[in-house]
N, C-alpha and C positions, 0 to 999 in steps of 0.2 A: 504494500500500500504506500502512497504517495500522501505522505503529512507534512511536509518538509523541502527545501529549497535543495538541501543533501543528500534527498532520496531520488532526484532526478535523475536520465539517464538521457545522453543526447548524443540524438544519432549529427557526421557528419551530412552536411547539404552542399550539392553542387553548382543549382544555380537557383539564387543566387547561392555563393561558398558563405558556408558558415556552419553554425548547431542549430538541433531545434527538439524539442521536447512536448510530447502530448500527452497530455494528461484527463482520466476520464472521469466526469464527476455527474452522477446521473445521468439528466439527458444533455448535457455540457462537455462539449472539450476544448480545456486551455492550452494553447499553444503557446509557447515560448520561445522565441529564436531571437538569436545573437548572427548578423549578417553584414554583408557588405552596402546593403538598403536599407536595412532596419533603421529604426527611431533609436539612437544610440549607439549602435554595433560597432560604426567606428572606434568609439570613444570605448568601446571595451562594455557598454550595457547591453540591456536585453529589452524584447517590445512583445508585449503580448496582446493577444486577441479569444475572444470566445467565440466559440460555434454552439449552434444549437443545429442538428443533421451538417447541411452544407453550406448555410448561411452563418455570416459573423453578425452575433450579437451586441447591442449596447445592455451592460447587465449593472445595473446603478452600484456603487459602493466596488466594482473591478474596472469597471473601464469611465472616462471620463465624458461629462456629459454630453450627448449627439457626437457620438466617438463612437466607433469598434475596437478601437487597439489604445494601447497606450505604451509608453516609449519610453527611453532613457532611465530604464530599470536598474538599482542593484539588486545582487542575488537578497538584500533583505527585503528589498520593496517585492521579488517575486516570495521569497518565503510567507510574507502577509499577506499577497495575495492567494496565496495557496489554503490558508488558513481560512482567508475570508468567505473562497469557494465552499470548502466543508462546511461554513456555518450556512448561505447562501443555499446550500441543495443537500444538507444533511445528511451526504456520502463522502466517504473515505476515497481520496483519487486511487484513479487503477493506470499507472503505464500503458500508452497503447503505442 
């Protein structure tokens, strides 16, 4: 289970190059990628987004308002949001 920013697991990505991590939480998956486009990845952060099936989500209190993704992450801003998901959908992430 995925409770934690140190339980991730990231695969590498080719195009664009970088990591990215899915995470499954109900009927949500948080994506996390650090890239050479991403909102930060230059600078060494991370940007995430949520789906619900194949569409990204705006999910109030993870992503910022009239937003899908959010940008210029460190691994504790993904740690809290990792947390905020569990309380948000009331499941324990699962790796996918």
């Amino acid at each position: 289970m995925i409770s934690a920013y140190n339980d991730l697991e990231f695969i590498q990505t080719i195009n664009p190059i970088g990591i990215q991590s899915k995470v499954q939480f109900d009927g949500y998956v948080l994506s996390i990628v650090k890239n050479e486009v991403s909102y930060g990845g230059e600078e060494g952060l991370y940007e995430i987004a949520v789906y619900k099936g194949d569409f990204q989500e705006e999910l109030p209190g993870i992503t910022n308002d009239n937003d899908t993704v959010k940008g210029f992450l460190t691994s504790v801003d993904v740690d809290a949001i990792i947390k905020k998901m569990y309380l948000v959908t009331g499941t324990e992430g699962k790796q996918i």
